[in-house]
C-alpha positions as CSV (number, residue, x, y, z in Angstrom):
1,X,51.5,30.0,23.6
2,X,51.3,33.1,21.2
3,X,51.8,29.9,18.3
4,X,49.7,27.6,19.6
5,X,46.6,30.1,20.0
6,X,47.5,31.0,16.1
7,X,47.5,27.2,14.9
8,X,44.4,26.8,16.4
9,X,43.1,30.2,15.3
10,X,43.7,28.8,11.6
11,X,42.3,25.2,12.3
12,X,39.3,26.6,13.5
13,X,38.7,28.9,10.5
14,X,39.4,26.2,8.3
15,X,36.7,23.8,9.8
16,X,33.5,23.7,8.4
17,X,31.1,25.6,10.6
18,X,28.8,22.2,11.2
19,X,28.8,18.9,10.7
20,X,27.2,17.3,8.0
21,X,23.8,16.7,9.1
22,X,23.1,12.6,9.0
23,X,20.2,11.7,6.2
24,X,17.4,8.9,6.3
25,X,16.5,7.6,2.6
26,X,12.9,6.6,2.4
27,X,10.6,4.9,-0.3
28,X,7.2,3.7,0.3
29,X,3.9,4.2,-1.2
30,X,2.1,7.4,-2.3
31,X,-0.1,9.5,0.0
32,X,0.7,7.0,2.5
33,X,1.7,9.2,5.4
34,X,0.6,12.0,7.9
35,X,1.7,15.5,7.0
36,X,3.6,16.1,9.6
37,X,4.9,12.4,10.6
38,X,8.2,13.2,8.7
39,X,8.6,16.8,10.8
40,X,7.7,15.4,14.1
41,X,10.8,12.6,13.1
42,X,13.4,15.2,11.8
43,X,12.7,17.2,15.2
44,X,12.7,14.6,17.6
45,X,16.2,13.2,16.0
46,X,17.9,16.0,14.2
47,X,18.0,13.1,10.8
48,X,16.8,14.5,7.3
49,X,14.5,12.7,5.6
50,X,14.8,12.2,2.0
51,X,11.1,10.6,1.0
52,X,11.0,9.5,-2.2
53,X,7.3,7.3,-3.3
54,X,6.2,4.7,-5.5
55,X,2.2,3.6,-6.5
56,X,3.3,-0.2,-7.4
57,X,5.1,-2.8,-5.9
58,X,6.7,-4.0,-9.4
59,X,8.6,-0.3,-9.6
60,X,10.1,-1.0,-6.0
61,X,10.8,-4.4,-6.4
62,X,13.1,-3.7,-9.8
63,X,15.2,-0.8,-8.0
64,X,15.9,-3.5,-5.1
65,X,16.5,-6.2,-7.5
66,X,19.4,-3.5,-9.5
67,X,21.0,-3.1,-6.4
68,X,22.3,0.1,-4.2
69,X,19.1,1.4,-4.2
70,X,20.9,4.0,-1.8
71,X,17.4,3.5,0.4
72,X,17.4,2.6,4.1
73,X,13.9,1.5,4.7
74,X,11.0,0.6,1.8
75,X,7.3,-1.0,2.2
76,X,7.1,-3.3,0.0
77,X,3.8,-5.7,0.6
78,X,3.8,-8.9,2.4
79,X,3.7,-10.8,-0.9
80,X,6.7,-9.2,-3.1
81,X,8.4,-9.2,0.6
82,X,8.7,-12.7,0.4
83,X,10.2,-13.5,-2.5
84,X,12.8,-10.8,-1.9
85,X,14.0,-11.6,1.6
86,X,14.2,-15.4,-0.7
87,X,16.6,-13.1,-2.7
88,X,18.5,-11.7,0.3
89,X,17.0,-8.2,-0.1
90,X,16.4,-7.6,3.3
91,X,18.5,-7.9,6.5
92,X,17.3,-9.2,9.3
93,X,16.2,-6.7,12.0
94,X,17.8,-6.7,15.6
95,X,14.9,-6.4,17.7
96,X,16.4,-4.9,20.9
97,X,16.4,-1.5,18.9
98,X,12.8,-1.2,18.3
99,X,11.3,-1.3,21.9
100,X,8.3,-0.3,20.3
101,X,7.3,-3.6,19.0
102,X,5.5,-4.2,21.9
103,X,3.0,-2.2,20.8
104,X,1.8,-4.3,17.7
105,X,-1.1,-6.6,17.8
106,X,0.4,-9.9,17.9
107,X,-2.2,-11.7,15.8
108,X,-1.4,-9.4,13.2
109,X,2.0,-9.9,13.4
110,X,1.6,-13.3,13.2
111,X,-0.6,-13.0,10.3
112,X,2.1,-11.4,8.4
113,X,5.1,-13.8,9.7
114,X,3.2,-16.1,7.3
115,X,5.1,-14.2,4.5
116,X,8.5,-13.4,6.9
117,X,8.7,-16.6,9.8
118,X,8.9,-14.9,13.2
119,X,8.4,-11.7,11.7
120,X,12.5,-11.3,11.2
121,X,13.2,-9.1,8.2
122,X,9.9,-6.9,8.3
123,X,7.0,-4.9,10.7
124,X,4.1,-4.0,9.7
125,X,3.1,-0.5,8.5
126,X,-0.3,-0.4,7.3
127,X,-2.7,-3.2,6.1
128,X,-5.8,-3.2,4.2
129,X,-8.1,-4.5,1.1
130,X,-8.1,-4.5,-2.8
131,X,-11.6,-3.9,-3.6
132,X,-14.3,-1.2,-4.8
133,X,-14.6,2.6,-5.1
134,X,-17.6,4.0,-6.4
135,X,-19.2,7.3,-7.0
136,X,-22.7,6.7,-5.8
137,X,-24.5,9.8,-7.7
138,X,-22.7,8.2,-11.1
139,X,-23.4,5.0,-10.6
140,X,-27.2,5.0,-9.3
141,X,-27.9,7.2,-12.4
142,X,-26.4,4.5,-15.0
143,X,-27.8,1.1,-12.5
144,X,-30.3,2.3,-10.3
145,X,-30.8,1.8,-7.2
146,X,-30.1,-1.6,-7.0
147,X,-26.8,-1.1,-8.4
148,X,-24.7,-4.7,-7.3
149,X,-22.0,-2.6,-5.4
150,X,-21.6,-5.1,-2.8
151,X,-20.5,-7.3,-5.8
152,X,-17.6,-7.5,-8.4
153,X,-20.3,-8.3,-10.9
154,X,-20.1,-4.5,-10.9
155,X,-16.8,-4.4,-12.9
156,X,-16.4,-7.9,-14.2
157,X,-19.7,-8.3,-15.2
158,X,-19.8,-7.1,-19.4
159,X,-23.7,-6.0,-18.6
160,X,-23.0,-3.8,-15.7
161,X,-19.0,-2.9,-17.0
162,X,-20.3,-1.9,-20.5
163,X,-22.8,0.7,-18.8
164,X,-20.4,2.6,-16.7
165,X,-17.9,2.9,-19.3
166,X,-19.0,6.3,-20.1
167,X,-18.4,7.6,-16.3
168,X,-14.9,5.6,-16.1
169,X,-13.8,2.3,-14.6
170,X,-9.9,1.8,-13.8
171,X,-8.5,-0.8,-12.3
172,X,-4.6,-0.8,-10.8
173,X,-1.9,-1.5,-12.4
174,X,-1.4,-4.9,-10.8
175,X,-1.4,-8.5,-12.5
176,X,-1.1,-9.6,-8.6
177,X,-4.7,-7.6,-7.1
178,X,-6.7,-7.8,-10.5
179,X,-6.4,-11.1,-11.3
180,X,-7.3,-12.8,-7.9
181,X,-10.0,-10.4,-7.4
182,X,-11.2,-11.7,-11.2
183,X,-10.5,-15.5,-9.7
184,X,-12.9,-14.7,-6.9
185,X,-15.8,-12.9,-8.9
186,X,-15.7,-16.8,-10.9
187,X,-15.5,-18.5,-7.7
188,X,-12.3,-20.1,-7.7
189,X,-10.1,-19.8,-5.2
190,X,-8.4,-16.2,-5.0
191,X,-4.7,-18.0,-4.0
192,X,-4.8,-20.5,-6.9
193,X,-1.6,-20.7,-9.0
194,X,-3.4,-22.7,-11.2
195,X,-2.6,-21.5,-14.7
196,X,-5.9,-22.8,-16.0
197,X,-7.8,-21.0,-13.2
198,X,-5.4,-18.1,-13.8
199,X,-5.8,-18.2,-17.7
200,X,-9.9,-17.8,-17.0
201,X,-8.9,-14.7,-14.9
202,X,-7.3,-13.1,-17.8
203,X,-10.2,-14.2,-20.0
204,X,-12.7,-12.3,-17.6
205,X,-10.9,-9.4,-17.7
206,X,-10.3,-9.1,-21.4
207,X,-14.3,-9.5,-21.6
208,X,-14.9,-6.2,-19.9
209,X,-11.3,-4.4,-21.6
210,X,-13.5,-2.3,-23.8
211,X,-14.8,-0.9,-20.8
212,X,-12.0,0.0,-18.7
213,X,-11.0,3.8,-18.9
214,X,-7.1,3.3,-17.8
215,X,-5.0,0.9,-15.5
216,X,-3.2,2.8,-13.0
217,X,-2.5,2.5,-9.0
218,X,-3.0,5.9,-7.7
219,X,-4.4,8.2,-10.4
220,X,-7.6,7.1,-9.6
221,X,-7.5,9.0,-5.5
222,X,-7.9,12.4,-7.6
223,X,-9.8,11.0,-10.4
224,X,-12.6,9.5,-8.3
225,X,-12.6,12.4,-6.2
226,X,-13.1,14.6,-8.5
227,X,-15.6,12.9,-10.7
228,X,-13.9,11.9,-13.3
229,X,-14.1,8.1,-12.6
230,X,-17.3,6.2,-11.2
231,X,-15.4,2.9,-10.3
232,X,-12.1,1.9,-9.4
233,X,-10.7,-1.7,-8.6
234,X,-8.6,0.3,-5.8
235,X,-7.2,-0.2,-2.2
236,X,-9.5,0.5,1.0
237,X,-7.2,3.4,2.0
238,X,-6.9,4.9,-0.9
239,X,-10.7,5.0,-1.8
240,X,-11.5,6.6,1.7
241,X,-8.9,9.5,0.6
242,X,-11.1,10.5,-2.5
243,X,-14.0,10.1,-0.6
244,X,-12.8,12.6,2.2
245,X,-11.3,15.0,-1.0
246,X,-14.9,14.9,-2.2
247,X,-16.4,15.9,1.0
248,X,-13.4,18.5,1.5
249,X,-14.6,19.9,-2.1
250,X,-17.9,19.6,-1.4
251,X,-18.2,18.6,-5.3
252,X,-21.4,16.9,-5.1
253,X,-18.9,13.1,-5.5
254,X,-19.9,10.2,-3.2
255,X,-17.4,8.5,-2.9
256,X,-17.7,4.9,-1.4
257,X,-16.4,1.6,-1.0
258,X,-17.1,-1.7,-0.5
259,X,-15.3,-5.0,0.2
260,X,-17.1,-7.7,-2.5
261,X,-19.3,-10.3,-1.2
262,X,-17.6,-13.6,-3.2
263,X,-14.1,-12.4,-1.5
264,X,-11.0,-9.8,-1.6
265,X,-7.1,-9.6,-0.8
266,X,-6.2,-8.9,2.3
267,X,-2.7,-7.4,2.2
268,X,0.2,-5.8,4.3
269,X,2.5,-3.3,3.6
270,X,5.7,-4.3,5.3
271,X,8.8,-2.2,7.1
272,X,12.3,-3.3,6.0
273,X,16.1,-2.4,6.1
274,X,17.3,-3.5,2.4
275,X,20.4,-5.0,2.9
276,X,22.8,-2.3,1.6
277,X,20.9,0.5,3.4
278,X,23.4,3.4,3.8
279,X,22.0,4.1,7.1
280,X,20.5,0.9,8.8
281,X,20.9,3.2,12.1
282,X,19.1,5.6,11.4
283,X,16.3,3.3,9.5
284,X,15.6,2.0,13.0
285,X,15.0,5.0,14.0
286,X,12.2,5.5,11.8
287,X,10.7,2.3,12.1
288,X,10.2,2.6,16.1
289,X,9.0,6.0,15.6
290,X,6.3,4.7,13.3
291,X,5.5,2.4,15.8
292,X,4.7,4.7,18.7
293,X,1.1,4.7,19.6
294,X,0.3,8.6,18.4
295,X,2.6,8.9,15.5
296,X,0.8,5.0,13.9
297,X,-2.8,6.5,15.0
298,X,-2.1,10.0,13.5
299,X,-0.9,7.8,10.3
300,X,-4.4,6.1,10.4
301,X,-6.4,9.0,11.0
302,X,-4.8,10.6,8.0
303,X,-4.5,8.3,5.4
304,X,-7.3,5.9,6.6
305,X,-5.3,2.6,6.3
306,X,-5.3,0.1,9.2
307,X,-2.9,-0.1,11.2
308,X,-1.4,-3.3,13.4
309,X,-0.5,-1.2,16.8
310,X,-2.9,-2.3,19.4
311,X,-1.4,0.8,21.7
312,X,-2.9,3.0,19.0
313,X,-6.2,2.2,18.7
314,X,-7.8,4.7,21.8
315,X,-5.9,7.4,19.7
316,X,-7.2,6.8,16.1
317,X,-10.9,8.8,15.3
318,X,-13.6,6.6,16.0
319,X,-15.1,7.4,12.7
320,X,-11.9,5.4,11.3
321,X,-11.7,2.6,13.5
322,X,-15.4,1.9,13.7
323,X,-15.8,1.6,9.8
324,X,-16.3,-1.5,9.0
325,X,-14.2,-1.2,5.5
326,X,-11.3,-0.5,7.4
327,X,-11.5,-2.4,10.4
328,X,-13.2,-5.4,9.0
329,X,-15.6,-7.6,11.5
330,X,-15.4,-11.2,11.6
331,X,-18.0,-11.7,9.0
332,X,-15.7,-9.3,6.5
333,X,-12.5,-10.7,7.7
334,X,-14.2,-14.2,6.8
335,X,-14.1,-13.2,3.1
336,X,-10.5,-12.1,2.9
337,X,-7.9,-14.3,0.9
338,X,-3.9,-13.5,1.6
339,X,-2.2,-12.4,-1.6
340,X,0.1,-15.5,-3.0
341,X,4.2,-15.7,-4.0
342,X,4.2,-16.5,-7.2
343,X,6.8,-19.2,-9.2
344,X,9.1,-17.6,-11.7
345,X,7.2,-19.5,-14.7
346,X,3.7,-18.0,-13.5
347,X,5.4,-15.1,-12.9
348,X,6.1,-14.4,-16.5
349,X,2.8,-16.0,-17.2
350,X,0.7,-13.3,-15.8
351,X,3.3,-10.8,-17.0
352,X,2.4,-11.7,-20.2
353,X,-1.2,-11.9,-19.9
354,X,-1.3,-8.3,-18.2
355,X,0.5,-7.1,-20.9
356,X,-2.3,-8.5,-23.4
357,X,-5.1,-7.0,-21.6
358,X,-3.6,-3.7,-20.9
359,X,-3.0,-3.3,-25.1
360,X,-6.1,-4.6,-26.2
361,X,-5.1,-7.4,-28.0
């Protein structure tokens, strides 16, 4: 007995002391999430979180695309989505772990099964708009009054374009939201993978190049914010976070934004399990803990994206769901265009046209 109690004595001292705690890799977008969402998670489950973030879909899309991205759950949007599930990205999701799927809004969801059939490989995380942020102040003093906000005259448009240029324009850094919003401005259709139609998009653009301070998808939330922008091709979250660091700074910045008259993207940003996740357990998880009705409306009331839980929506600030920029009405909704998959060859088509307006040349 003396032995045994010494054997075990020794195996004891030679364990480690805990177990290695289990991790949750995470990528998705920047300032895309509540302060305390990750917390609330790592409390309620004892997982780490590792939460790494990206500002465009092209730099997620090419860590997938290497392989063992050593991530267990990334956002890609509904459009990128659905090439890579095409390119066996994704797996597909067993629905009997994520009771909360009862929450979503199943129009929504069906909206987005447009990109992923019956909604398989993906849920939806947040939705919104690619269109304008403007400084108000800035831009009344350069246009007056009358300023075409409601328009994308205000960026595309050489007369307007060429007198903001000292207060800063940007537009993202995104072939696939610039140049269907430029399609749209000329009245053709904003889901056209017409190279001709395309080629006249490019044209635009390069007609207002001179103009354009930088192409970037998220240094403009700060820029704007502070000042040092007036306009920003940007998305509808993301402008109503510089307009609330504005107001928090009290800076004397207006920030606002507006979804164009001759029509804008709508997009989704989409949940997924890539297909070598290290941790597809634990990615579950995470995805139906997003999905419970305070943690998606604490998400919304944060970073002032849309979400697609109908449970949520008594929870989320009535300042955010009754803004019509973020909850669009009919007549809004009306105007939105879904973003498109594009073909390999168009694919390197815009690729090289984006490369020729962002140098100049």
């Amino acid at each position: 007995m003396k032995r045994l109690l010494a054997l075990t004595a020794i195996l004891m001292a030679g364990a480690s002391p805990t177990m290695a705690q289990e991790v949750l890799n995470v990528y998705n977008w920047s300032d895309y999430i509540a302060e305390d969402t990750i917390a609330k998670f790592e409390a309620e489950t004892g997982i780490k979180v590792n939460y790494d973030v990206y500002d465009g879909n092209e730099t997620l899309e090419a860590k997938l695309l290497a392989g063992n991205s050593g991530y267990d759950v990334v956002v890609p949007t509904s459009n990128f989505l659905q090439r890579q599930i095409a390119a066996g990205i994704y797996m597909s999701l067993d629905k009997s772990k994520l009771p909360n799927l009862a929450n979503m809004d199943p129009d929504l969801m069906k909206q987005a099964a447009a990109y992923d059939p019956d909604n398989e490989h993906s849920v939806i995380y947040m939705w919104g708009t690619s269109g304008i942020g403007y400084n108000e102040e800035k831009v009344a003093e350069r246009l007056g009054d009358d300023a075409p906000t409601d328009s994308w005259s205000l960026i595309f448009d050489p007369e307007y374009a060429s007198k903001l240029a000292d207060c800063g324009i940007t537009l993202l850094d995104s072939p696939t939201d610039v140049l269907p919003s430029a399609l749209a401005y000329l009245g053709l259709d904003g889901t056209s993978t017409s190279q001709e139609d395309l080629q006249k998009a490019a044209d635009l653009i390069q007609s207002v190049r001179p103009y354009i301070r930088y192409f970037h998808s998220s240094q403009y939330i700060n820029d704007l914010a502070n000042g040092d922008v007036c306009v920003s091709l940007g998305f509808s979250g993301d402008v109503f976070i510089a307009a609330a660091r504005a107001e928090e700074a009290d800076n004397g910045n207006t920030i606002a934004y507006t979804v164009p008259k001759e029509g804008a993207i709508q997009w989704f940003d989409m949940m997924a399990i890539p297909a070598d996740a290290p941790n597809p357990e634990a990615a579950y998880k995470w995805i139906n803990f997003i999905m419970d009705p305070q943690i998606t409306a604490d998400i919304t009331n944060y970073v002032w994206y849309a979400n697609a839980n109908k449970a949520s929506m008594p929870m989320v600030d009535p300042e955010v769901s009754g803004n019509p920029a973020i909850f669009p009405p009919p007549e809004v909704l009306a105007k939105l265009f879904p973003q498109v998959v594009y073909g390999p060859q168009m694919d390197r088509f815009m690729t090289r046209a984006w490369t020729t307006i962002k140098t100049g040349q």
